[in-house]
TIBA-110951 format. One line per field, with one value per residue (C-alpha): residue number from 0; residue in one letter; x, y, z. Coordinates in nm, 3 decimals, padded with zeros to 5 digits. Layout:
<pts>
i [NUM/...] $
aa [a/...] $
c1 [X/...] $
c2 [Y/...] $
c3 [Z/...] $
</pts>
This chain:
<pts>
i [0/1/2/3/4/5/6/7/8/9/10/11/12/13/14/15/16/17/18/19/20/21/22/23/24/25/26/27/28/29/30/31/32/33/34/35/36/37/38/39/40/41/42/43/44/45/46/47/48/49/50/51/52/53/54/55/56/57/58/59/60/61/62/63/64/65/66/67/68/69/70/71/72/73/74/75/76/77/78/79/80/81/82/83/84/85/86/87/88/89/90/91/92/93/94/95/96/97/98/99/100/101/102/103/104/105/106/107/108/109/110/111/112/113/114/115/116/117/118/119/120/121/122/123/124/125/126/127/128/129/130/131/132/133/134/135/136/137/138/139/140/141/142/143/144/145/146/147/148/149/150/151/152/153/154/155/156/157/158/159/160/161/162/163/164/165/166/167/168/169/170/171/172/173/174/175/176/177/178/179/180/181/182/183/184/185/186/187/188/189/190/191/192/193/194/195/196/197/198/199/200/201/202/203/204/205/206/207/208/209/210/211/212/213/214/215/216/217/218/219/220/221/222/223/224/225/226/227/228/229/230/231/232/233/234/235/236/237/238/239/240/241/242/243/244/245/246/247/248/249/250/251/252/253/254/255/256/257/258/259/260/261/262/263/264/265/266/267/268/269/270/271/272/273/274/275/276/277/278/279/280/281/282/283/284/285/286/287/288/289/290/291/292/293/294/295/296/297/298/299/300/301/302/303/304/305/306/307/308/309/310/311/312/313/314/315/316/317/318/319/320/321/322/323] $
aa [x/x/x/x/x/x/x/x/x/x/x/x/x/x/x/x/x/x/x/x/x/x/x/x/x/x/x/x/x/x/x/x/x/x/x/x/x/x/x/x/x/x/x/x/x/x/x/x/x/x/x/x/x/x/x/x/x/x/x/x/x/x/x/x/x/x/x/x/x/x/x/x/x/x/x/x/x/x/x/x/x/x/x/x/x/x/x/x/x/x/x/x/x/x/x/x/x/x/x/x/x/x/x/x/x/x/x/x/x/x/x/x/x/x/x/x/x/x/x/x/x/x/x/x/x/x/x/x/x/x/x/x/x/x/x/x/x/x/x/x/x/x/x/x/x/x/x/x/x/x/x/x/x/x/x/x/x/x/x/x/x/x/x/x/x/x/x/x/x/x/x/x/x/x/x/x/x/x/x/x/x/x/x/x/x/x/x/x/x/x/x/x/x/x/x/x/x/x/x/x/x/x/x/x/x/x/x/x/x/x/x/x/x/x/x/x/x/x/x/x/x/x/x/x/x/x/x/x/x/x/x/x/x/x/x/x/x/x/x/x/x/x/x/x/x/x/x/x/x/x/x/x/x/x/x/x/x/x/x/x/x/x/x/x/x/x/x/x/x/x/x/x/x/x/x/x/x/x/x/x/x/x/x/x/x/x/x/x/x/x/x/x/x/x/x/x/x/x/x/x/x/x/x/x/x/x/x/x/x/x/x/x/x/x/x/x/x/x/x/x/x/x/x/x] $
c1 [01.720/01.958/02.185/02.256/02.546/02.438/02.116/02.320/02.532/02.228/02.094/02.485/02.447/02.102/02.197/02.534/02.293/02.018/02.300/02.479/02.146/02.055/02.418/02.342/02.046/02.199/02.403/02.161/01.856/02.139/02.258/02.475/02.802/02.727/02.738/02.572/02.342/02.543/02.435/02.581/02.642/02.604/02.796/02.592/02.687/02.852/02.844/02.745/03.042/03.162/02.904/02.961/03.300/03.222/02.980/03.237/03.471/03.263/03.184/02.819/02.869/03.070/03.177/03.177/03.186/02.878/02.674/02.742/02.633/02.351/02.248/02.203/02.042/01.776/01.772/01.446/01.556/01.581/01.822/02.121/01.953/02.202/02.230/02.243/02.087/02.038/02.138/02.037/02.250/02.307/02.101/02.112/02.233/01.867/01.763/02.071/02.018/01.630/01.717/01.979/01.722/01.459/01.374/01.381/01.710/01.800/01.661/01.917/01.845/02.015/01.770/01.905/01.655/01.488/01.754/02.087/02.348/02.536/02.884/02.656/02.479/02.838/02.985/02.638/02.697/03.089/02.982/02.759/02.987/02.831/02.806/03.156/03.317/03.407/03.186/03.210/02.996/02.710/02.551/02.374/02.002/02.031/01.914/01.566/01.585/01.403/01.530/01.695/01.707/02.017/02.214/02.568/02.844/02.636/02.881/02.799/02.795/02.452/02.279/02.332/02.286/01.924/01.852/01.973/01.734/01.433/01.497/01.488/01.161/01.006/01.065/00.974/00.624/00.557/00.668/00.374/00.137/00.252/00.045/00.025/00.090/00.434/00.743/01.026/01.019/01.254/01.254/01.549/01.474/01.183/01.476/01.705/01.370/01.259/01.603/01.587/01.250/01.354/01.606/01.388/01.122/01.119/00.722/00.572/00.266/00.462/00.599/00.334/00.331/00.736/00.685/00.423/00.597/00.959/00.750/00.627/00.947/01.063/00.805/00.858/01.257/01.289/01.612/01.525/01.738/01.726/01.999/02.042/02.163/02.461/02.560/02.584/02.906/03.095/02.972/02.849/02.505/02.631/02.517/02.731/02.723/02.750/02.568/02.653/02.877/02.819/03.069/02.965/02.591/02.768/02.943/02.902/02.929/02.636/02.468/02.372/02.060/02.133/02.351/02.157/01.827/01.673/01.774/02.090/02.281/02.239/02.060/02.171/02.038/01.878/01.478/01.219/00.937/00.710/00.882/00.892/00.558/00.526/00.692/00.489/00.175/00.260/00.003/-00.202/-00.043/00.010/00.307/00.651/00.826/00.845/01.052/01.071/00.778/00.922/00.725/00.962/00.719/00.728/00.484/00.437/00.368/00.300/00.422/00.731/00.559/00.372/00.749/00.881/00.649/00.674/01.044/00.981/00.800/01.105/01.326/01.152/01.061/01.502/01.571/01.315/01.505/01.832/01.930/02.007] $
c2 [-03.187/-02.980/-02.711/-02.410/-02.390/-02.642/-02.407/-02.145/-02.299/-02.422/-02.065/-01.959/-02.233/-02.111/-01.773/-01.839/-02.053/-01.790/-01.497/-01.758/-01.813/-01.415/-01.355/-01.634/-01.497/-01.141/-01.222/-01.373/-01.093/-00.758/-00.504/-00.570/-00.424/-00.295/00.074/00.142/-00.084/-00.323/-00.570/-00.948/-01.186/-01.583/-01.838/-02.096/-02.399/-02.238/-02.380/-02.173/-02.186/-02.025/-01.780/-01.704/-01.631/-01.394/-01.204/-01.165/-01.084/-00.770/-00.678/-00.776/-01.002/-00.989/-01.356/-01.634/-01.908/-01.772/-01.672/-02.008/-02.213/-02.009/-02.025/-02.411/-02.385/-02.119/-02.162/-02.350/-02.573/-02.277/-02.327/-02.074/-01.941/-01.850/-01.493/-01.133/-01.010/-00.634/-00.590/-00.355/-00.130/-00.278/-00.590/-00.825/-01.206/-01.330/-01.131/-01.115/-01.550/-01.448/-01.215/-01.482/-01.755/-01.558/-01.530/-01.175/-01.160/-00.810/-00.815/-00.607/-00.523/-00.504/-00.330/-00.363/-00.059/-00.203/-00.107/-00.149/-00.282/-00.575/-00.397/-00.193/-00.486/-00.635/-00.280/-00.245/-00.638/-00.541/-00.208/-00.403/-00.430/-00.671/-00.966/-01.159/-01.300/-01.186/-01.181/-01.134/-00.936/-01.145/-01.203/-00.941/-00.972/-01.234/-01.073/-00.996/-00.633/-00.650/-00.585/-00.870/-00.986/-01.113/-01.140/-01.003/-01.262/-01.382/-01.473/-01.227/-01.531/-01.646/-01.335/-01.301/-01.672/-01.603/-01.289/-01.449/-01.774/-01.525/-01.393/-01.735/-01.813/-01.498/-01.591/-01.928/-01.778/-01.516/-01.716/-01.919/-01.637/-01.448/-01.299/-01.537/-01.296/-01.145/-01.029/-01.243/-01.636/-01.764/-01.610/-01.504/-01.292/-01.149/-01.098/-00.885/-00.665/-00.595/-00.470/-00.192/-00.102/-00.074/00.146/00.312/00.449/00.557/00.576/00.242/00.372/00.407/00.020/-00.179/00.114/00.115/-00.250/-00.278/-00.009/-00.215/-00.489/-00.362/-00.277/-00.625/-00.765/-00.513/-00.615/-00.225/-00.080/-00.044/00.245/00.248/00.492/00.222/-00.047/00.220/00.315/-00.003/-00.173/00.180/00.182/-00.138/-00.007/00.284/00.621/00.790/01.160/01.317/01.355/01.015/01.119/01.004/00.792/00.575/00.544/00.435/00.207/-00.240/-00.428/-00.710/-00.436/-00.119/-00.129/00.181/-00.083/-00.374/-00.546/-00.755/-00.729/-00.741/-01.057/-00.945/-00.783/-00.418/-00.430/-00.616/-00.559/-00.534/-00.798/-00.543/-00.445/-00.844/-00.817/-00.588/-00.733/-01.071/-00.899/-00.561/-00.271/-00.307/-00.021/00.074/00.349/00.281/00.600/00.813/01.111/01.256/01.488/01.721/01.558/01.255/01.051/01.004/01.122/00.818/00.795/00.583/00.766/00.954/01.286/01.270/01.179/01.445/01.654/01.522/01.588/01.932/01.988/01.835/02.083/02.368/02.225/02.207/02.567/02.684/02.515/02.680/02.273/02.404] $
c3 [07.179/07.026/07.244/07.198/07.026/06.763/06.722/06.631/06.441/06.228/06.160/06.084/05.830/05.690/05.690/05.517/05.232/05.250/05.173/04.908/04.711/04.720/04.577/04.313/04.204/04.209/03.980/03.718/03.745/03.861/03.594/03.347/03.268/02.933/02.879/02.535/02.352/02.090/01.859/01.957/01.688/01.782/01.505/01.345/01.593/01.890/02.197/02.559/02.675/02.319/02.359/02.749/02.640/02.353/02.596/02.878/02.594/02.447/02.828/02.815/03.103/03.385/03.430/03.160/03.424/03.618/03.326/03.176/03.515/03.609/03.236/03.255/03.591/03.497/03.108/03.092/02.850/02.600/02.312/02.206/01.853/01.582/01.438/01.574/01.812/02.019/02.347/02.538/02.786/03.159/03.060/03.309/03.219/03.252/02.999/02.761/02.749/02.675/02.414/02.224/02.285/02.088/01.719/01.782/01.573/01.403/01.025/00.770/00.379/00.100/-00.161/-00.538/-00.707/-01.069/-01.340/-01.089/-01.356/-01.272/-01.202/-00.942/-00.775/-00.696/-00.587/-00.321/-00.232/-00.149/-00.018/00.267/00.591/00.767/00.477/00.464/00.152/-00.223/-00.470/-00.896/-01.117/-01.193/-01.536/-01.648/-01.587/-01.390/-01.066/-00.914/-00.832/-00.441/-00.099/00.037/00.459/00.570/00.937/00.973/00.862/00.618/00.268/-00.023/-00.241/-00.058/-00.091/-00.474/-00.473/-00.350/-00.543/-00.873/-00.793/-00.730/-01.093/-01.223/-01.044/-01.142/-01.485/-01.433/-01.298/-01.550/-01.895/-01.909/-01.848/-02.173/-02.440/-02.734/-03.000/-02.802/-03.031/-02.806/-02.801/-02.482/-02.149/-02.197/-02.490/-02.272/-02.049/-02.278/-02.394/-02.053/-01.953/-02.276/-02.133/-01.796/-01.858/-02.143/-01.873/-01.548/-01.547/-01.429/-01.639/-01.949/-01.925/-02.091/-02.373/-02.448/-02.444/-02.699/-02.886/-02.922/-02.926/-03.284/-03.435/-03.357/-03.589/-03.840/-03.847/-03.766/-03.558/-03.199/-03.159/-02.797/-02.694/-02.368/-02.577/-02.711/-02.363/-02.205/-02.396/-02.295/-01.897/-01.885/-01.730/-01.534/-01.637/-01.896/-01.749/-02.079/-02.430/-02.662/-02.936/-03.309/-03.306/-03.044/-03.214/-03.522/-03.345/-03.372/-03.176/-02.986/-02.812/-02.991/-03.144/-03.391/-03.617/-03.538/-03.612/-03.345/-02.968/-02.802/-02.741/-02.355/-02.139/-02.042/-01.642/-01.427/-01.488/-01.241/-01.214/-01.375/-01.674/-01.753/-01.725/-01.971/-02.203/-02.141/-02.196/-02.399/-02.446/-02.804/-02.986/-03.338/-03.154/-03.353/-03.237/-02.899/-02.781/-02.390/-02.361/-02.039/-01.749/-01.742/-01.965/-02.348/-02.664/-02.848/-03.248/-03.523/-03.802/-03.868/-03.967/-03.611/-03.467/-03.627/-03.492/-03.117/-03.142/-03.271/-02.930/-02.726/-02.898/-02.821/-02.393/-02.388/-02.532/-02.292/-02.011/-02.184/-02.214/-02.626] $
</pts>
């Protein structure tokens, strides 16, 4: 039978374990340090202890050690995931391992808006903190204009690697679906005469109609004169923020369509999926000319004389704005 002593000894014991474990536990489900919400990034292939350290490190933990112990006791098996993740204030270390065990990473955009130049896409790509890396102008037209998800630190090269792949599946998609009777015969001539009527519209109405209508005067070996094609060689897509003079519509070069038959030897922008649509599958018009009406649209014409006339109306809309 055990005395006394050795009976309270024994509850010393279990009292000194029961107090230990309650401490443990404390430790794992108690408040965190943190005083603000933050957003924690976890590297592709780190390790916990890695990660414990990084935590401790941007005070979202109190103790590397003991988060990294009590995470392999109570982790259930649940594997560090990579990317970044939100952290709320004062959360506790059982909840910060759920959180970076989760899919529930953070999801940021880059959006590249239909008609975004080249020069432009590279400036918003450089312009985006949280990506990593240099990256060059890419090839003209050669990008899907979309929003794009990425996680912080990832390279600037991957992102435009993945928006310049959707352009050439979106091609790839829409070529064989074409119109038999189009004016363009490659992709990448449907390419270079969507980009003219991207820029040439801002009406997603009006796209199937400027298509069909450039679309004509590329069968008819007529000038395009798209005023685009003059500005791009001079801003290379961005916007000129002035009247073009008459020397630069005069000007040749493999661009402007004022000196030119046929399309440009490039695109000027990076169309939208839609306006490569149109172009695929044009509207059936007999139109040849158009001229800004005033609502942001266009009056479309097949003749000169009814051109003339359309112009004539443009005129008078811009001295009535005092634009003249």
């Amino acid at each position: 039978m055990m005395s006394r002593r050795g009976c309270i000894l024994a509850a010393a014991l279990a009292l000194a374990a029961f107090v230990a474990l309650g401490s443990f536990l404390w430790g794992w489900y108690a408040p965190g340090p943190l005083e603000k919400d933050r957003a924690f990034v976890v590297s592709s292939g780190a390790s916990l202890a890695a990660v414990s350290d990084k935590l401790e490190q941007q005070g979202i933990i109190r103790s590397a050690s003991g988060f990294s112990l009590r995470a392999r006791i109570f982790g259930g098996g649940g594997s560090i995931k990579a990317g970044e993740f939100a952290i709320p204030a004062h959360a506790s270390p059982a909840r910060v391992l759920g959180i970076i065990t989760s899919d529930d990473v953070i999801r940021r955009y880059v959006t590249i808006p239909e008609g975004m130049p080249s020069i432009m896409v590279q400036e918003r790509l450089m312009a985006t903190e949280q990506l990593t890396g240099e990256v060059a102008v890419p090839e003209e037209g050669s990008v899907l204009p979309d929003s794009y998800a990425f996680q912080s630190g990832d390279s600037r090269e991957d992102v435009l690697r993945r928006m310049q792949v959707a352009m050439s599946r979106t091609l790839s998609e829409l070529w064989p679906k074409r119109a038999s009777d189009i004016a363009v015969n490659t992709p990448e001539e449907a390419l270079i005469l969507a980009s003219i009527v991207e820029k040439e519209t801002g009406k997603p109405s009006e796209r199937r109609m400027v298509a069909g209508l450039y679309s004509n005067r590329l069968k008819k070996g007529m000038l395009l004169q798209a005023d685009p094609t003059i500005i791009y060689p001079i801003t290379r897509g961005k916007p000129l923020g002035r009247r073009i003079r008459q020397s630069e519509i005069q000007a040749v070069n493999d661009y402007n369509t004022y000196t030119m038959v046929g399309l440009p030897r490039h695109p000027i922008t990076n169309p939208g999926r839609a306006s490569i649509e149109a172009v695929l599958n044009p509207a059936k018009t007999d139109a040849l000319y158009m001229v800004a009406d005033g609502t942001g649209g266009h009056a479309f014409a097949s003749t000169l004389a009814e051109h003339n006339e359309n112009v004539k109306k443009w005129f008078a809309i811009r001295r009535a704005r005092g634009e003249l």
